[in-house]
N, C-alpha and C positions, 0 to 999 in steps of 0.2 A: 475427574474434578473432585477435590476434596470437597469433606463438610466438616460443620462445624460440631456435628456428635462426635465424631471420629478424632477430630481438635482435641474438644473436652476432656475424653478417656486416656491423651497425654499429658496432659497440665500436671507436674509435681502439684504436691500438697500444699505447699506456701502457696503457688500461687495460683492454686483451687481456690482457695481461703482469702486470700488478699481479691481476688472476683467478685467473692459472695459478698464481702464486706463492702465493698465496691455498690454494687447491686442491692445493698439493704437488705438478704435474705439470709435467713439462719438453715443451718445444714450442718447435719455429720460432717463432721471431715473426710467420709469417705464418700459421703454423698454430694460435694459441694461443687468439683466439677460438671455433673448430670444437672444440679439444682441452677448453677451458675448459665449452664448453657437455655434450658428452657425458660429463665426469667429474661435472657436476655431476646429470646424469638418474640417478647411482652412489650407492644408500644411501650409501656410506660418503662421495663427493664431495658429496652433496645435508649430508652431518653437519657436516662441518669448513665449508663456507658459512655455516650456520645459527650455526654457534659462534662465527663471527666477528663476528657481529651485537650492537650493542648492546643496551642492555635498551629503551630507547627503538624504535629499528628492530623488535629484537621486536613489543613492542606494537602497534605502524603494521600488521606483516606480521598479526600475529593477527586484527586490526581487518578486514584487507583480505578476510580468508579467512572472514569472516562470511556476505559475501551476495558473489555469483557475477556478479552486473550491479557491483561496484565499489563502492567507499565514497570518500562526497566529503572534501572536507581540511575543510569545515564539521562533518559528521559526526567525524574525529578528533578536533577543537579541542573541540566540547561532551563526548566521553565522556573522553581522557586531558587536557587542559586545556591544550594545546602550542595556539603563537600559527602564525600562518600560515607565517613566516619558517622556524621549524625543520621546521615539516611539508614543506616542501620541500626542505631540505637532506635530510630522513630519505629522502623519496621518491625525490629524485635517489640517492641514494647505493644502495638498493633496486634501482632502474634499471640500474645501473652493476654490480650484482652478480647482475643477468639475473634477480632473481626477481619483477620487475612493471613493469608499465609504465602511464603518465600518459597522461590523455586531458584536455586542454585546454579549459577554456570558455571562450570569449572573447566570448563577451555581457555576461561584468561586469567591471567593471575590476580586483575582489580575484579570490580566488585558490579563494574556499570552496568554486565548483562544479566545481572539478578535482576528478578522480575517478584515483582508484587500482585499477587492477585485477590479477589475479593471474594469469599465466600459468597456462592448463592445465593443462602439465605439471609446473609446481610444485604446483597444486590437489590432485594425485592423489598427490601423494607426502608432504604436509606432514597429518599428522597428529596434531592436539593432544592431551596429554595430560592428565585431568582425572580429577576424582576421580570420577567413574559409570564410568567403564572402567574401573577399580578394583576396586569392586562385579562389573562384569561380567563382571568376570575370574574371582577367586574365586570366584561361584554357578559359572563355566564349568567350572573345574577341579575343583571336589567333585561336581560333575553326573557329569564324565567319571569322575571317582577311582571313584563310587558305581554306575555303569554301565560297567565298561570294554569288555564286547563289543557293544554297542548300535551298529548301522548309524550311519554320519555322523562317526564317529571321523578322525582324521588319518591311520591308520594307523600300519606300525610305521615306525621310523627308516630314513633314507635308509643302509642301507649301502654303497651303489653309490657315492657321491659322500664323498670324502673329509672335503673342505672342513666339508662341510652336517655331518654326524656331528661332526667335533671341537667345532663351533661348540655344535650340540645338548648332547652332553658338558659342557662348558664354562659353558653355560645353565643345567640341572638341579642339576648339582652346587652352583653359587650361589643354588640358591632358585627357577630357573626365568625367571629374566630378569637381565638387567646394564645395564648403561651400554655402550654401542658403544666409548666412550671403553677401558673396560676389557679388552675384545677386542681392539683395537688395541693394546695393549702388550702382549697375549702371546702374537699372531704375525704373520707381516707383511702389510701393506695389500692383497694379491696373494689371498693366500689367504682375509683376509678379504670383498673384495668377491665374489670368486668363492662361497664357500658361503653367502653372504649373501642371494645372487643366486636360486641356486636354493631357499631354503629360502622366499623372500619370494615366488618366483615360484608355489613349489608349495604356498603358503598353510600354513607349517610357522612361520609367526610371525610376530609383528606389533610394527610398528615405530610408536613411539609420541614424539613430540616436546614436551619441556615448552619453554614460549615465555616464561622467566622467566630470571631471573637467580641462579643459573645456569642456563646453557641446557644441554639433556642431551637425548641420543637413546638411549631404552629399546627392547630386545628383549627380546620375552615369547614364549613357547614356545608353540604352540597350544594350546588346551586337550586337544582330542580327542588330542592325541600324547602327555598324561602316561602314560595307564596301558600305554602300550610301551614307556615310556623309563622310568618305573619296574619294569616286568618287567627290561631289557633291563641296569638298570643296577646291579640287585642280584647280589650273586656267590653262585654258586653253592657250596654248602652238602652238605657229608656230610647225607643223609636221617637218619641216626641220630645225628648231633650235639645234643646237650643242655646248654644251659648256663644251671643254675639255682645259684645262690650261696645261699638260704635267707638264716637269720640271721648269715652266719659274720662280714661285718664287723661286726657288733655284739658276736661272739664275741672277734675280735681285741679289740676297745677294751676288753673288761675282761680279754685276756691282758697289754697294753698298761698297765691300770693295775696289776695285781699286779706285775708287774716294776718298774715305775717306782718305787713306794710302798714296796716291799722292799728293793729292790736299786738303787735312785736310777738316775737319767740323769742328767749333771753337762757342765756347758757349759765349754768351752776357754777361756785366754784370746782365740783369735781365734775365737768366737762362733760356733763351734762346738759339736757333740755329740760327746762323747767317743766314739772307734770303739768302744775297748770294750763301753761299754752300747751302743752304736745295734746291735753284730751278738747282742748276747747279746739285746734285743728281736726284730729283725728276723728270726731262727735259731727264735723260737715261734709264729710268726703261721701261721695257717692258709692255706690257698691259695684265694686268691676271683678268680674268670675272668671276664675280658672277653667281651663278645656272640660276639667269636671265636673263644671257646673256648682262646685262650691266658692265663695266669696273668698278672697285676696283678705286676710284681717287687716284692718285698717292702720295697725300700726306699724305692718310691713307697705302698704300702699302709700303711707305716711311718707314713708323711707325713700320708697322710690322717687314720689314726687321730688323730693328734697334732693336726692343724686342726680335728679334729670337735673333743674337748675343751676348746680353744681358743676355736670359738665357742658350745660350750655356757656358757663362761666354769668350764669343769672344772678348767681348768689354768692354771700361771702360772709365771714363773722369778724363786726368791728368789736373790740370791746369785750362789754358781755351781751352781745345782740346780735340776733341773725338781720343782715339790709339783703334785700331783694330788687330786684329791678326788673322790668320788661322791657327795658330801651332797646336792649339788641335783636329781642324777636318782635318789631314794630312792623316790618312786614311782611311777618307770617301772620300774625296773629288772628287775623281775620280769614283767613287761608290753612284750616286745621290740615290739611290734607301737602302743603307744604312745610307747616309745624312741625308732623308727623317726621316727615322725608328726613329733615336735618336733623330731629333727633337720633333719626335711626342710622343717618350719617357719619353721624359727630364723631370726633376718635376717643375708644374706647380708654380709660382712664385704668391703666394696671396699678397701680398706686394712688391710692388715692389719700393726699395730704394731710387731711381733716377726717378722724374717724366717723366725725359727728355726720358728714355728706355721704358716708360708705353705703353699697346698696345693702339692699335685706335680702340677696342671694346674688349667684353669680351671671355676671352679665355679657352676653352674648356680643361676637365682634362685628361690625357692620356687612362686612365681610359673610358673615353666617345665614345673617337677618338679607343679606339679596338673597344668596342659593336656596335658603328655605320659602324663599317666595317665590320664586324660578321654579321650583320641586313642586310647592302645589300647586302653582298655575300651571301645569302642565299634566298632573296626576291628582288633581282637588278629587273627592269621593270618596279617594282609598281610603283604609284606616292607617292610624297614629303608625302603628309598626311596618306595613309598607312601607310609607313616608320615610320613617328611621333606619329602615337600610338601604333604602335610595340615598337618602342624604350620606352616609359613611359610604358607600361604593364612591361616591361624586368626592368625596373627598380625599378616599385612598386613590386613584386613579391620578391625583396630584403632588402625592408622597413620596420620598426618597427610601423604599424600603430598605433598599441598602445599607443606611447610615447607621450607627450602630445604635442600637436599641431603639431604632427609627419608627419600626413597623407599630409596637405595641404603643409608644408614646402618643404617635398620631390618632393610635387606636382610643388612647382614655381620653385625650382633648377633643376629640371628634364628637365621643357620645357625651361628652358633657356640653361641648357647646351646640347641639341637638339638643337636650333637653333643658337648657338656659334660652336657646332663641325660639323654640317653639313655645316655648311659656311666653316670651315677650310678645311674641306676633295676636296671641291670642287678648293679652293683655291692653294691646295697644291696637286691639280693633283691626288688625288685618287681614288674620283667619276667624274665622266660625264656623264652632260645631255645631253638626246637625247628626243627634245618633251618637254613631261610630265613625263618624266620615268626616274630614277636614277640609274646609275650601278655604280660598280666600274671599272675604268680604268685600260686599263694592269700595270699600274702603284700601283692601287689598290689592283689588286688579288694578286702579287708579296708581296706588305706588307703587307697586311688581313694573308696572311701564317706568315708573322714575328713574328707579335704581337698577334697571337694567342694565347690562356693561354694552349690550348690544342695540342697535336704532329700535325701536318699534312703534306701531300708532300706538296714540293715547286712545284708552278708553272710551269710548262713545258712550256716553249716557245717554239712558233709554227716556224720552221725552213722555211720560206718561199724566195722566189727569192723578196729581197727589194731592188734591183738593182734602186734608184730613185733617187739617187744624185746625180745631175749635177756638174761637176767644168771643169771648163774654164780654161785656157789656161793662162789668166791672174788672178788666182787664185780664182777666183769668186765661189759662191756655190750656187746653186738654189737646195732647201733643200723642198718638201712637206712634211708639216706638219703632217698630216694623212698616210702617207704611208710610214713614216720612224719611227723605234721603238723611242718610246721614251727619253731611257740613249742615243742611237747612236744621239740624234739631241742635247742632251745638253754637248755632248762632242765634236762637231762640232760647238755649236755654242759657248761654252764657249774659242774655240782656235782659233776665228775670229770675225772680226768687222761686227754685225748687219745692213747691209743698208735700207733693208725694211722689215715689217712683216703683211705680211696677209696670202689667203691661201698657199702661195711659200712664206719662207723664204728666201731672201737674204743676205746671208753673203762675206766677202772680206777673206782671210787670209793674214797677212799684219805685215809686223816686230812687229810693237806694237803689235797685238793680239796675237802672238805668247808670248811675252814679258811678258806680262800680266799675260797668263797662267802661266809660268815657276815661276813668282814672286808670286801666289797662290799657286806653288806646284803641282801642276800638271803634267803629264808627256805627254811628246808630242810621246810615246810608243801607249797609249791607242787610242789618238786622230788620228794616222797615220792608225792603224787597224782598228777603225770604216772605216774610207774614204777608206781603200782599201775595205772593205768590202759590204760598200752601194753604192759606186762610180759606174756608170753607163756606164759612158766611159774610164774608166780607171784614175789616177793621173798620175802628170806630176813625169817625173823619176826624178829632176829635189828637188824636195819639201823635199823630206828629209835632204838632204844634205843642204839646204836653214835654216831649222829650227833648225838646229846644229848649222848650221854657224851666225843666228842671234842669240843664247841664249848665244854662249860662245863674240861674238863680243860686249853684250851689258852692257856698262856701267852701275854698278851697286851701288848705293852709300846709306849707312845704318849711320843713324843719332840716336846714342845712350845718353842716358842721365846716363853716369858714373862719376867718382870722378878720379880727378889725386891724385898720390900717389909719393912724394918728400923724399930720406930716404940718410942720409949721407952716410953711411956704404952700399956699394954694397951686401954685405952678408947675411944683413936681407934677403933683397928680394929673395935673392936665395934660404934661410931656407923656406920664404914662400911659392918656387913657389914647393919646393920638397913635400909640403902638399895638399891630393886630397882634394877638392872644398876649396881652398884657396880664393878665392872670385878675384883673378888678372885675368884680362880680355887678358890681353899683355903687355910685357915689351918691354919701348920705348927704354932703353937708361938703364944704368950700375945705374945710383940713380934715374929713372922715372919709375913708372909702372898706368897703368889703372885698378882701381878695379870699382867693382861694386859697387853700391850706398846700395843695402840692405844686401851685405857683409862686412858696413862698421864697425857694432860690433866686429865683430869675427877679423878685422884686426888691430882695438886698444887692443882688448886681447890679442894676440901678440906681442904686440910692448911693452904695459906692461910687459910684462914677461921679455923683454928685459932691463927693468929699461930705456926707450926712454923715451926723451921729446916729448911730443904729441903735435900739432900746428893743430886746426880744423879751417878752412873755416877764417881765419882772414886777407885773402885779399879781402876781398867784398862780397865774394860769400858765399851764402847761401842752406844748407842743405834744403831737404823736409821736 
C-alpha cells in the first residue's frame, strides 16, 4: 500500500509549489514537497486541503473512503453519474493534492476498472460528518451532564497546556463545538495547530469533516470533558448571594402605566421621548437584578416595560403622545402569574414598527422561554454553564445538520437565544439565583406547568402559616419580601405607595394608591383578602369601608378624542341611535350628538340615505 511520503518525493516542482501555496507554507523549492506533505498530516493543513476541493472532488474523496480495497471509476459513474473523462480529471487532480492515488487496469481498453484508493494516512484523519454523530453526540453529553463523576469521563481540563485550554474555552462558550474556520480567525495558525494537536491527541475532541458544499471542519468537545468544563467555567458566586426579582417587573408596567395615562410621555419632533417624562418614569421603577446580582439600569428596564406593552398591543403613539391602555389584560391583571404566562406567550415581534417600542437587548422566543424552564425544572441546582449546554444539545437534537451551513447557524441562534431567555426568566421572576445554582422560583414551577407542551399537575402550594405582614394603625405595611408568597406581595403592593425596598418592603395604603389600582382595574376584593390573610396582627375594621369610600368619592375625568355630530332634523338621530353599534357615543341635546371618530363612515352612509347635505370639519377642525 502506498504513502503519502513516497507521493510527495514524486510531485514535479510546479506542483510541489502550487501545494505549498495551497497549504499556506513557505518552503525551498526543493523542500516543498516534504514540507507540503507534513503540513498536510496537520488538523489544521489536512482543513485548508479539504477546503480547496471542489464539491465534485468531494464526492469522488467520500466515494473512495467507503470501502478500504478502493472504488473503481465504474463504481463512481453508476452512483454520482460523472462520465469517465471527468472522473479522471477529478482523480488526477486528488493525485496531485497527495490525498489518493490510481491503480491502472489495463486489461480493458476504458477506464471503469481503475480504482481509486485512499492513502492511509488520509483514511485515519478524514472523518465524515453525518447526522448519527449528531445523535451520538447528544445521548454522550446528557449521559455525561447526568453522570458527571462516573469512571470513563475526560477528565478535568488541560491546564498545563495553554493552547489546549484557550481552544476548550473558545469551544464551550459557542455551544461546545465551531468550525475550525472560526478558530482560525481568532488566533494564529501556530497556536492553533499546537493545541489542536494535543487536545486530538489526548482524545479531548473530535474533528468531524462535512464532504458537502460547503465544506467545513467541526470540533466537538469530548463529551466526558463537559461536566469539568462546566464546573470549571462557571464563576464563582458569594455562598449568600440571592437573586429573586418576584413580581416586580410586572410591578414596574403598571407604575409605567399610571404615569404615562396621568402625566403623558410625549415624543420630540426628532422621535424621540421627551427627557422630562422618560426621568420622571424612569425615577419610579423598582429595582429588578440581573442573575448577577447587579440592577437592570432603569433606562433599559424603561425600555422593556414599554416593548412588553407594545407587544401586548397595550400601547401605541397618537400624535405626539404615547396612549396606553389596560383594557386587554383586564383579566390578567389581578392574576400576575397568568400576566406573566401571556407575556411570555405572546409572538415574538422580529420587526418591530416603532423604534421608539424596540427592546433594550434581544429577545428570546417563547419557544426558548418553555425549554429553559423545562431544563431547569428538571436540573434546578446546577450551574449557569451546565444549564447552557443542556439547553444547545436539546436544541441541536432538533436541527437539520445537513442543510447547508445548518449546523453552525443553529449553533450561534441557539447561544444567543440562551443567553436572551435566561436573562428574561430571571428578569421576570421565574428563575432565582441562589450562589451558583439556578432554579426556578415558585413563581417558576407555577408557569414551567402552564407552558408545558405536555399535561402535568399544577403546582400544589404549600399551605403554610405566612402570617408576616405588618400594617399599622396608620395604614403602613412592612411586607418581607422572602416570606410572603409572591402574587400575595404584588397585590399589596400594587394597592399601595412604595416608601422603601430592601429586605422589608415598605408600603403606605393612601387615597391615591388605592385610586390608582381601581383606574387599572383592579379589585380592591382580592387586595383586602390577601391583607386579611397574611396580616399578622390583624386589619384595621376601619379600611374596607375606607376603600369604598375613596373609589366612589373620587373624581374621575376621561378626555376622549370624538367628533361632534350637528343634525337639523331631531329624527335622524333618533333613527340612528335605534341601530346597534351606531357609532353615537351620547346624545347632548335634541340636534347634538357625540360619535366616534372611526365610526365616522358608517354615519355619512346614513345620512346619504337620507338624501342630507353633508358638512365635514369646515370650521377649522381637522380629521385624522
Amino acid at each position: 500500500m502506498k504513502k503519502i511520503s513516497d507521493a510527495a518525493r514524486n510531485l514535479t516542482g510546479e506542483d510541489a509549489n502550487k501545494l505549498a501555496e495551497l497549504l499556506n507554507i513557505e518552503a525551498l523549492p526543493k523542500d516543498a514537497g516534504r514540507e507540503a506533505a507534513g503540513s498536510i498530516l496537520t488538523h489544521v493543513g489536512f482543513h485548508l486541503l479539504l477546503g480547496s476541493l471542489s464539491r465534485e472532488e468531494l464526492q469522488v474523496l467520500g466515494m473512495a473512503l467507503l470501502d478500504e480495497n478502493g472504488v473503481t471509476y465504474g463504481d463512481i459513474d453508476k452512483t454520482l453519474k460523472m462520465d469517465g473523462a471527468a472522473i479522471e480529471k477529478i482523480s488526477t487532480s486528488l493525485a496531485g493534492k497527495l490525498l489518493v492515488y490510481v491503480l491502472k487496469n489495463r486489461q480493458r481498453l476504458h477506464n471503469k476498472l481503475d480504482k481509486i484508493y485512499i492513502y492511509p494516512e488520509i483514511r485515519s484523519m478524514l472523518h465524515p460528518f453525518d447526522e448519527r454523530f449528531i445523535k451520538e453526540y447528544v445521548d454522550g453529553v446528557r449521559a455525561a451532564l447526568n453522570r458527571p463523576g462516573e469512571p470513563g469521563a475526560a477528565g478535568p481540563a488541560p491546564r498545563r497546556h495553554r493552547g489546549a485550554t484557550r481552544i476548550l474555552r473558545a469551544l464551550f462558550e459557542n455551544g461546545g463545538f465551531m468550525e475550525l474556520d472560526e478558530l482560525l480567525a481568532s488566533d494564529a495558525r501556530g497556536h492553533i495547530e499546537d493545541g489542536l494537536n494535543f487536545l486530538a491527541e489526548n482524545g479531548m475532541v473530535a474533528l468531524r469533516h462535512r464532504l458537502e458544499d460547503p465544506f467545513a471542519t467541526y470540533l466537538f468537545i469530548a463529551p466526558g470533558l463537559y461536566p469539568a468544563l462546566a464546573a470549571e467555567r462557571s464563576e464563582a458566586a458569594p455562598a449568600g448571594r440571592i437573586v429573586s426579582n418576584g413580581y416586580y417587573f410586572l410591578l414596574n408596567m403598571l407604575t409605567v402605566f399610571d404615569v404615562v395615562s396621568s402625566s403623558g410621555l410625549f415624543i420630540t419632533r426628532q422621535r424621540e421621548f421627551r427627557k422630562i417624562d422618560w426621568k420622571r418614569l424612569s425615577d419610579t421603577l423598582l429595582a429588578v437584578h440581573e442573575r448577577a446580582g447587579d440592577p437592570l439600569s432603569p433606562d433599559a428596564l424603561l425600555r422593556l416595560c414599554l416593548y412588553v406593552f407594545h407587544r401586548l398591543k397595550c400601547v401605541r403613539i397618537k400624535r405626539d403622545a404615547v396612549v396606553i391602555s389596560l383594557s386587554g389584560l383586564e383579566k390578567e391583571i389581578d392574576a400576575p402569574l397568568r400576566l406573566l404566562v401571556r407575556i411570555m406567550r405572546s409572538p415574538l415581534d422580529e420587526e418591530i414598527d416603532d423604534h421608539l417600542f424596540a427592546p433594550p437587548f434581544q429577545m428570546p422566543r417563547p419557544e426558548t422561554l418553555s425549554r429553559l424552564c423545562d431544563i431547569v425544572l428538571h436540573h434546578g441546582g446546577e450551574n449557569e454553564s451546565s444549564l447552557f449546554a443542556r439547553f444547545v444539545m436539546r436544541s441541536l437534537s432538533g436541527s437539520d445538520p445537513q442543510a447547508p451551513e445548518g449546523l453552525t447557524r443553529v449553533r450561534t441562534e441557539t447561544v444567543r437565544q440562551y443567553h436572551s431567555g435566561i436573562r428574561m426568566l430571571c428578569l421576570f421572576g421565574i428563575t432565582e439565583t441562589k450562589g451558583d445554582s439556578v432554579l426556578l422560583s415558585d413563581i417558576g414551577m407555577e408557569a414551567a406547568a402552564k407552558l408545558s407542551k405536555t399535561r402535568r399537575t399544577a403546582v400544589e402550594r404549600q399551605e403554610t402559616d405566612a402570617r408576616r405582614v405588618y400594617i399599622n394603625p396608620d395604614f403602613t405595611l412592612i411586607i418581607p419580601r422572602r416570606e410572603v408568597p409572591a402574587e400575595a406581595l404584588y397585590l399589596l403592593a400594587a394597592h399601595s405607595d412604595i416608601v422603601k425596598d430592601d429586605l422589608m418592603l415598605h408600603t403606605r395604603i393612601s387615597r391615591n394608591s388605592v385610586v390608582r389600582a381601581d383606574k387599572r382595574g383592579m379589585s380592591h376584593l382580592e387586595f383586602i383578602a390577601s391583607l386579611e390573610k397574611y396580616a399578622r396582627n390583624g386589619i384595621p375594621q376601619n379600611l374596607g369601608f375606607l376603600l369604598n369610600e375613596w373609589s366612589a368619592q373620587t373624581v374621575r375625568i376621561r378626555i376622549t378624542d370624538v367628533t361632534l355630530l350637528h343634525c337639523s332634523h331631531p329624527g335622524v338621530i333618533d333613527e340612528m341611535l335605534l341601530v346597534t353599534n351606531n357609532g353615537i357615543i351620547e346624545r347632548l341635546a335634541p340636534h347634538y350628538a357625540i360619535i366616534e371618530r372611526k365610526s365616522l363612515d358608517h354615519i355619512v352612509r346614513a345620512a346619504q340615505k337620507k338624501d342630507a347635505v353633508i358638512t365635514l370639519f369646515e370650521d377649522g377642525d381637522e380629521a385624522d
